[in-house]
N, C-alpha and C positions, 0 to 999 in steps of 0.2 A: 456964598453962592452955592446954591444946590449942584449935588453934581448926580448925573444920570449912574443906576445901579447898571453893574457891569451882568453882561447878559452869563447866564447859568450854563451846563454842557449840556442841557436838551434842544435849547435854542441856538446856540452855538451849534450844535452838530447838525440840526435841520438850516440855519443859514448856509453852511457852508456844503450843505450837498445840495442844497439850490441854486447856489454858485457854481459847482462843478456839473448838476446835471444842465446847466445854461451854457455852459462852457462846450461840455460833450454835443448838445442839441448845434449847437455853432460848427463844432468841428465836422459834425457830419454833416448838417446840411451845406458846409463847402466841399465836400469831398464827392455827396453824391451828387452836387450843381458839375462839378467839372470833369463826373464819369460820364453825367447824363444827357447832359445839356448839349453837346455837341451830336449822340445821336439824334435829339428828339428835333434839332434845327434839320438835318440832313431829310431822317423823316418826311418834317413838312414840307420841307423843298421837292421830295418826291412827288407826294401825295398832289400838292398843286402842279406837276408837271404833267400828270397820269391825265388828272383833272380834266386839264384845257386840251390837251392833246384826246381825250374821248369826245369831249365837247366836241371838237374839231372834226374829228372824223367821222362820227353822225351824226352829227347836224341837229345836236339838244344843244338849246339854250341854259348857259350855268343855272338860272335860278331854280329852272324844271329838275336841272341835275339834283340841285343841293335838296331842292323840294322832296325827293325822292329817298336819297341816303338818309334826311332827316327821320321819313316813316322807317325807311329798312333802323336807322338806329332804338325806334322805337319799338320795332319786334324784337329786338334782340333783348332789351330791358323786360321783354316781358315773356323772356322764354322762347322764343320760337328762332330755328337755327335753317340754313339751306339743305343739311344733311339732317336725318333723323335722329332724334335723341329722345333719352327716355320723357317718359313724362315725368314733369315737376309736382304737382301734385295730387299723383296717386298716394297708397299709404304709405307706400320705403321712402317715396321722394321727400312727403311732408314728414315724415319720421325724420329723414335724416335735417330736413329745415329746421324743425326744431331742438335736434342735438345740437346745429350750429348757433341757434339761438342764447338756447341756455347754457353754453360753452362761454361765450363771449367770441366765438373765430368769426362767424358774420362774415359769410364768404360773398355774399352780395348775389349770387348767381339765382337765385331765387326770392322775390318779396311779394308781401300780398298784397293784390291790387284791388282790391274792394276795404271799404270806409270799415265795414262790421271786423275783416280781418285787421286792419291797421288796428282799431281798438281793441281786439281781445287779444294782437300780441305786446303790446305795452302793457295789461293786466299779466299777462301767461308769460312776460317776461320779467316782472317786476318780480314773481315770487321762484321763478326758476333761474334765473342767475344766482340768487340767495340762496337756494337749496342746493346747489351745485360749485357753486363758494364754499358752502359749510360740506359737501362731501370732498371738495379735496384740499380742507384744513383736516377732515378727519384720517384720509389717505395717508398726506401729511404726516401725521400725528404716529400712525400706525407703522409705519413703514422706519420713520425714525426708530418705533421701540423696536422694532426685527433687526434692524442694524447694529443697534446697540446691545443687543440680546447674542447677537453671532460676534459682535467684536467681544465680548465681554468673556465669553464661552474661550474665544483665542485668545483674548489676552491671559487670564485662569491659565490655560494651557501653555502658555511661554512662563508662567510664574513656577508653575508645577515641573516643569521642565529644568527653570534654576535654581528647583528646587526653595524658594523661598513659598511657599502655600505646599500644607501637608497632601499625600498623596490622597487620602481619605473625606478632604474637603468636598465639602454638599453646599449648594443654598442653603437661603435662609436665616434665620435669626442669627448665626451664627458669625454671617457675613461680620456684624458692627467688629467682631474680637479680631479680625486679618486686617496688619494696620496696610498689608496692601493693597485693597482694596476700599477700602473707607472712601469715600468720596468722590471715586471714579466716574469718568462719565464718558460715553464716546469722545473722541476728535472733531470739532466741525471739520477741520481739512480732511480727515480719514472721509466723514460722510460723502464731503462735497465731490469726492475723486470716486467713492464708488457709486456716485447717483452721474455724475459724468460720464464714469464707463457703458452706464448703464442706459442712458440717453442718449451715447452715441453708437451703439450696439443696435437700439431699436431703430436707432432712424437710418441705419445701415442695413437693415432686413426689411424695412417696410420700403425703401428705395429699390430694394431691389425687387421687390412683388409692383408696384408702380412701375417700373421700367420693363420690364414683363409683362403687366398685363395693358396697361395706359403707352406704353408706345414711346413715353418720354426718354428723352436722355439720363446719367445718372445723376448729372450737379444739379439739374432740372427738378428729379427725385428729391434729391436733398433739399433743394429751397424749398419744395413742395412743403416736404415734412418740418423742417424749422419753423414755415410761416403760421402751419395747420395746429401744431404741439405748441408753440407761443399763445395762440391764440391772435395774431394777429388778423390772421384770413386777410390777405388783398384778393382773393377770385381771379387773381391771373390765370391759376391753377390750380381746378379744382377734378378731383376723384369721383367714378363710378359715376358718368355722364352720359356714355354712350346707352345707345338704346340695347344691344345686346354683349355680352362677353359671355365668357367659354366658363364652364364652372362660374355661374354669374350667384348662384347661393354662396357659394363658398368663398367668392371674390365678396362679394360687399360684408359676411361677418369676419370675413381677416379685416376689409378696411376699416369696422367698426370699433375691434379690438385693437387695432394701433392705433388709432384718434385716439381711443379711450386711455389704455398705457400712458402714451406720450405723451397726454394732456397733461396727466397726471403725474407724471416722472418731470417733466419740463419747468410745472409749477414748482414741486419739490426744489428743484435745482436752482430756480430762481430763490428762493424763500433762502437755499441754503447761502447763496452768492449775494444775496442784501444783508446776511449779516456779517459776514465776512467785508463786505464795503462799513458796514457800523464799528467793526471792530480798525479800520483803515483811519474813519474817520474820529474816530476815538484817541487814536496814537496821534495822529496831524492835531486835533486839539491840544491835546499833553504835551507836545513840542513848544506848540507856539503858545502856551498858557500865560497869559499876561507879561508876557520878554517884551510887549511896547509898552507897558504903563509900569515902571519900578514901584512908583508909589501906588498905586491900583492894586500891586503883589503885596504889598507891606501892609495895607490896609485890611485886605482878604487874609494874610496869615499875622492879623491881629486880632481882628472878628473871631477867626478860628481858635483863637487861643482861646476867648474870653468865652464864647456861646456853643461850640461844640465836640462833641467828643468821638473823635475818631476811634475806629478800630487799633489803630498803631498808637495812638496817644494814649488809649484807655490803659494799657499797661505800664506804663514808661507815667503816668502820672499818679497810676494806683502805690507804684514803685518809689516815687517820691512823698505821697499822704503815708504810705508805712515807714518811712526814716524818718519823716516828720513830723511822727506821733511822740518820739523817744526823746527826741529835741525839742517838741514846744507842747506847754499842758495846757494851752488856750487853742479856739478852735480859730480863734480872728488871725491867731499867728500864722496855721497851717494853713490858711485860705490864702496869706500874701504868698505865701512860697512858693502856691500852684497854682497864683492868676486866676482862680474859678473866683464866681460870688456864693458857691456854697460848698465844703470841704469835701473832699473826695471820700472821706470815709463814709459819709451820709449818703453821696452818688451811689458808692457799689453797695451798699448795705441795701438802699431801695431796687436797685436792679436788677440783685441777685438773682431772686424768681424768674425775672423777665428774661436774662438773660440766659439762664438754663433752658427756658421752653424753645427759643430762639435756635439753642445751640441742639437741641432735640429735633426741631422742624426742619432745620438745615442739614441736619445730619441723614434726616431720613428721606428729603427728595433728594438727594443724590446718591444712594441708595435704592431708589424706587418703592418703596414701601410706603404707605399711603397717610395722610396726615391728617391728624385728630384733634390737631390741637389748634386751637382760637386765638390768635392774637389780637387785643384788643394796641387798633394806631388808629392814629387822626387821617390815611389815607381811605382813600375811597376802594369802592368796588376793581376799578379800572389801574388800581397801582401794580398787579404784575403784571400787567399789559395783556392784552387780548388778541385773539387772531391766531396766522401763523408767526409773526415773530413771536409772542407771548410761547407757544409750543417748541419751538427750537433754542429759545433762553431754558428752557424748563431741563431741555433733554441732553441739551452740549455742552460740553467742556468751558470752550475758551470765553463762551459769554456772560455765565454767570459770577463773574469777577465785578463785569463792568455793569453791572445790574447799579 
């Protein structure tokens, strides 16, 4: 009887954070059901008291009523408020409509009500979300090498301090000779706590210009900026509304500059906290790695023996093909002692090459020095992954292990 192949750790690690993010999606929508759901009943117990009780006392009939609030709800979808505000779209208003656009925040407080606008912004948005994705994978990308660049600088300087790295040590070629450095690479935890500090800094200054100048309270501020820098936008609370403010130049490019930061540092942060969840769920696999099927483990560390060659086996078997050169002068002998179907000494004798360029390429992105050399494998384009995880496996410590 056929038995189904036991699933690999890519599939495995995306099951199981499908599972946990279903798990998480459960847990809060019971948490915000039973924060919410009793104001939003009270609420409407209001609102129909208000209701009958106007009804009542001038003498409108509910359907005229409801007739009425339905238009008043329709001007407010479309911009127009009892107190004056600015206008929506002059050129700052649709300027800032389309930063919301191609951000992905979609604060909702603006949309276009004509057929020609609907269609040119699902064109204007198809290729400016894209272009705006790829500028903060590049942010991304840049901000990690500055981090890395400044811890690397301190770390050099606590080496130089214990005295283990000469006083007269420079970059450069020379790095490969310092066996202290050889293969260094920032911390993801180092990053993740100073793009933290660094996100919670800005949205602690930009809360306070909001509360200042927008009139809000400061947890108000604060939700403000977590929904705005996520990129979620709900438009509960939205910036630079009013038809006038004081220093109104200088108020809306501070607010531009902190949307722009925060977007940017927020995304970082996020990029940095999903690997750190990969690297969680990495260990929770490794735990539970076949502990329910004995025979499923015995089967996978038989395969292994027979079809592949680990890192940690490659030695511990080259180790056995060299004592068992001295002991057997047939190569059929040496092949039973090491379980392969073709003798070890033939493996690394073919390798050698390959495995010195390897050890050359590996050497020098962790290092930062830039890489010349081709390896010809059966993977495709897409094997060292793409994106921002692809950028933070490249540039971090704890994940190129798990690569």
């Amino acid at each position: 009887r056929r038995r189904l192949a036991p699933l690999n750790e890519d599939n495995g690690r995306f099951l199981l954070l499908a599972a946990l993010i279903a798990a998480y999606l459960s847990a809060g929508a019971t948490v915000f059901s039973a924060l919410e759901s009793p104001s939003e009943a009270a609420a409407q117990l209001r609102w129909n008291r208000t209701l009958h009780n106007f009804s009542r006392i001038f003498n409108i009939s509910l359907p005229e009523l409801r007739a009425f609030l339905r238009s008043y709800e329709a001007a407010m979808a479309a911009g127009i408020r009892v107190d004056a505000l600015r206008p929506r779209w002059d050129f700052p208003g649709a300027f800032y409509f389309v930063g919301t656009v191609v951000s992905t925040i979609g604060f909702g407080m603006t949309t276009p009500a004509t057929v020609a606008g609907k269609v040119f912004l699902i064109v204007y948005g198809l290729f400016g979300c894209a272009g705006t994705i790829l500028f903060f994978n590049l942010f991304l990308e840049r901000i990690i090498s500055l981090l890395a660049f400044i811890m690397k600088a301190c770390y050099e300087r606590q080496l130089r301090r214990s005295g283990l790295l000469p006083p007269n040590f420079r970059k450069g070629p020379a790095v490969s000779g310092v066996g202290s450095l050889v293969g260094w690479k920032p911390s993801v935890y180092h990053v993740m706590l100073i793009l933290g500090i660094f996100a919670i800094a800005l949205s602690c200054c930009a809360s306070a210009m909001y509360t200042a100048v927008e009139g809000w309270n400061y947890i108000d501020s604060l939700y403000y900026c977590f929904v705005t820098f996520s990129t979620i936008g709900f438009g509960d609370l939205v910036s630079n509304q009013n038809a006038v403010y004081q220093h109104q130049g200088l108020y809306r490019f501070g607010n531009f500059m902190f949307i722009l930061m925060g977007v940017c540092c927020i995304y970082s942060l996020f990029n940095v906290i999903s690997i750190v969840i990969k690297q969680i769920l990495n260990w929770v696999l490794k735990k539970f790695e076949c502990r329910c099927c004995p025979k499923c483990h015995k089967s996978s560390t038989r395969l292994s023996r027979r079809n592949a060659i680990t890192p940690g086996a490659r030695l511990r078997r080259h180790n056995v093909a060299r004592d068992a050169d001295g002991q057997y002068d047939s190569d059929t002998e040496g092949r039973r002692l090491s379980g392969e179907m073709i003798s070890m000494r033939e493996l690394t004798a073919s390798s050698k090459v390959s495995l010195a360029i390897l050890q050359k390429q590996l050497s020098e992105t962790a290092n930062g020095y830039p890489r010349n050399v081709c390896i010809n494998t059966r993977q495709n384009g897409f094997s060292a992954g793409v994106g921002a995880l692809a950028i933070m496996n490249n540039r971090l410590a704890e994940t190129s292990d798990s690569r």
